[in-house]
C-alpha positions in Angstrom: 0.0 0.0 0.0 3.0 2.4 0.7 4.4 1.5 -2.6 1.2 2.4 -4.6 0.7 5.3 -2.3 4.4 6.8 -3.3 3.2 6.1 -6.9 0.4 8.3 -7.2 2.3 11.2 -5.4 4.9 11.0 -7.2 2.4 11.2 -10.3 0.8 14.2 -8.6 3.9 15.9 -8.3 4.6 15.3 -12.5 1.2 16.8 -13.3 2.0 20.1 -11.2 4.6 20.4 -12.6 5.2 23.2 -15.7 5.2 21.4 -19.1 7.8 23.4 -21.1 7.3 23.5 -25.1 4.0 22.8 -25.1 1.3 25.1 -25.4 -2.2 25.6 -24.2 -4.6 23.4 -25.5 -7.0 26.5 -26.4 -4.0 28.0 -28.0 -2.8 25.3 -30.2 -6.4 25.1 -31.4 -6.6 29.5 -31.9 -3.5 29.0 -34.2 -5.2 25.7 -36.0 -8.6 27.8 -36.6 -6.7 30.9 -38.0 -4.8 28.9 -40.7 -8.2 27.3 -41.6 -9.3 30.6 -41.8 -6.7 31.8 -43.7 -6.6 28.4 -46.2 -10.6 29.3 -46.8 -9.9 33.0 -47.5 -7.1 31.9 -50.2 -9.5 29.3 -51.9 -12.2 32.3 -52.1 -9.7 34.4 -54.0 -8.4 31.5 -56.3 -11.9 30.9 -56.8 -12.9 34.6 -57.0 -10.3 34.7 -59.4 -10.9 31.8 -62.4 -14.5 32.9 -62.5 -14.3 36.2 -62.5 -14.3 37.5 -66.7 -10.8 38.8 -67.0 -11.5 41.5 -69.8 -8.5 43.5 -71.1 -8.2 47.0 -72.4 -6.8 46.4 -75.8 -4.9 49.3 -78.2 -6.7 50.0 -81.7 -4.8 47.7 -83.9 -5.7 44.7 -81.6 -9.3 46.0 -81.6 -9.1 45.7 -85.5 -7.2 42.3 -85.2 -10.7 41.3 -82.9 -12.8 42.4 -85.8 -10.5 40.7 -88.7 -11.0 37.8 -86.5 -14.6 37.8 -85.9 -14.8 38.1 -90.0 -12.1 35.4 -90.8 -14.6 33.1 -88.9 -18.0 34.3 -90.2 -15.7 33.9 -93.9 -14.7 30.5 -92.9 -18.6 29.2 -91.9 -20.3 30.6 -95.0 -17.1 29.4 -96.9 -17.4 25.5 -95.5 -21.8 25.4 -96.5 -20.9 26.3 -100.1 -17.8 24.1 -100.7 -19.8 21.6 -102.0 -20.5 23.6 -105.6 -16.8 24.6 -105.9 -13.9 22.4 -107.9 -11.3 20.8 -105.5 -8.2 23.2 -106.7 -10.7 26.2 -105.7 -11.6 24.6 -102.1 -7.8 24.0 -101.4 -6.9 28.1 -102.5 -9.6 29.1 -100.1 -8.4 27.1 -97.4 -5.2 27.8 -97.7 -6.1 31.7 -97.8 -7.9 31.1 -94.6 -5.0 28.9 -93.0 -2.8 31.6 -93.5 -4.9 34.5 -92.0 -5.6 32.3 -88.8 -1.7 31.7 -88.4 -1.1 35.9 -88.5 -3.9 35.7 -85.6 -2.1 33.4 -84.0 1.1 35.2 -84.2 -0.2 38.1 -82.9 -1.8 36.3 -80.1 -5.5 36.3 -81.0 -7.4 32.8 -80.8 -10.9 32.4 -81.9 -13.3 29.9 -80.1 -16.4 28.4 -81.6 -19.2 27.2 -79.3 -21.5 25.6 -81.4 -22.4 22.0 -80.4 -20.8 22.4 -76.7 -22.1 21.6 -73.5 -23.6 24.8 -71.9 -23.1 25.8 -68.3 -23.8 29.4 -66.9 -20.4 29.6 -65.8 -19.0 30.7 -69.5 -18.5 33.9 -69.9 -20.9 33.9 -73.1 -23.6 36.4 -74.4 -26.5 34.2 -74.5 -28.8 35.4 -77.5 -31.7 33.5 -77.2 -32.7 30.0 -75.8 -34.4 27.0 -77.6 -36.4 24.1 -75.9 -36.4 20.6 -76.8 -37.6 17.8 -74.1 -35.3 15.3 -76.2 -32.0 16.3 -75.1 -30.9 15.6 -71.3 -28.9 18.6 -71.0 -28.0 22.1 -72.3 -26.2 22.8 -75.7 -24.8 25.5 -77.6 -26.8 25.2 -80.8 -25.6 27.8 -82.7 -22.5 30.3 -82.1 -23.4 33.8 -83.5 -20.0 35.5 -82.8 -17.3 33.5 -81.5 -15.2 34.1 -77.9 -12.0 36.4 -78.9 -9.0 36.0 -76.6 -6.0 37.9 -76.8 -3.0 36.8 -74.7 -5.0 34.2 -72.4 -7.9 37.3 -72.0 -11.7 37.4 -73.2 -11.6 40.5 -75.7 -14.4 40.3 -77.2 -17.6 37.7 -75.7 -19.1 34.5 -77.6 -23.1 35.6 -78.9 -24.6 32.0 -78.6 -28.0 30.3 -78.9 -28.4 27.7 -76.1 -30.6 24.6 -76.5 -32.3 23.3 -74.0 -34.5 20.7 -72.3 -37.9 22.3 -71.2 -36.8 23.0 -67.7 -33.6 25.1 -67.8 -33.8 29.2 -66.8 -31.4 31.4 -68.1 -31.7 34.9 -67.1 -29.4 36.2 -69.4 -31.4 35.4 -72.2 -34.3 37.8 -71.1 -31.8 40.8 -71.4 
């Protein structure tokens, strides 16, 4: 009985003891809540960030490259629905022509998107012209692309103009605009 009495004084004695290096329990958990905190606050701004539309002021002649763009592709679709009519040497100049004014886009940085035939979410940073319904298809499409998305050095420069098919159900509120 002395033995086990000795024991649990001694064990007394450890517990009142100071415990160096270690911190409060409260504390340790003050410091783990504040770099949650912090973590969540970051993840809002990187969030914050990839959906916010990142537009850029552009300079004339890239406002001019935007349009040359926007008609290069408009050239291109009506150019591809009356191929069919045209001899083979004829189809391969106006390709060509159109190859080499997409590569000048490219080299100055300018890179044209088509939507047409895409899965549509709201998230895109499209103009949404008007909306179709059809009860056939499970979820939303881009039907038709109007203008195409214009991006100049990894920046939206000029917005998509799209027609969005959809099953009966789906509300987009930019459509009413």
């Amino acid at each position: 009985m002395s033995m086990s009495k000795s024991l649990d004084e001694h064990n007394d004695k450890e517990a009142e003891k100071p415990v160096e290096n270690k911190e409060k329990p409260n504390t340790l958990i003050s410091k783990k809540l504040a770099d949650i905190h912090l973590q969540i606050l970051e993840t809002r701004k990187d969030i914050q960030s990839a959906v916010t539309p990142k537009f850029l002021d552009v300079s004339i002649q890239v406002k001019d490259l935007i349009e040359l763009a926007i008609e290069l592709w408009r050239l291109e679709i009506r150019m591809n629905t009356s191929l069919s009519s045209l001899p083979t040497n004829q189809k391969e100049i106006l390709n060509n022509s159109i190859q080499k004014l997409k590569r000048y886009l490219e080299k100055n940085d300018i890179e044209i998107l088509d939507h047409t035939n895409q899965k549509f979410n709201e998230g895109r940073n499209l103009d949404i012209l008007a909306v179709d319904k059809d009860s056939t298809i499970s979820e939303a499409i881009i039907k038709e692309t109007k203008e195409p998305t214009i991006i100049h050095k990894g920046y939206v420069v000029h917005k998509g103009k799209v027609i969005v098919l959809s099953n009966a159900a789906a509300d987009f509120s930019e459509a009413q605009k």
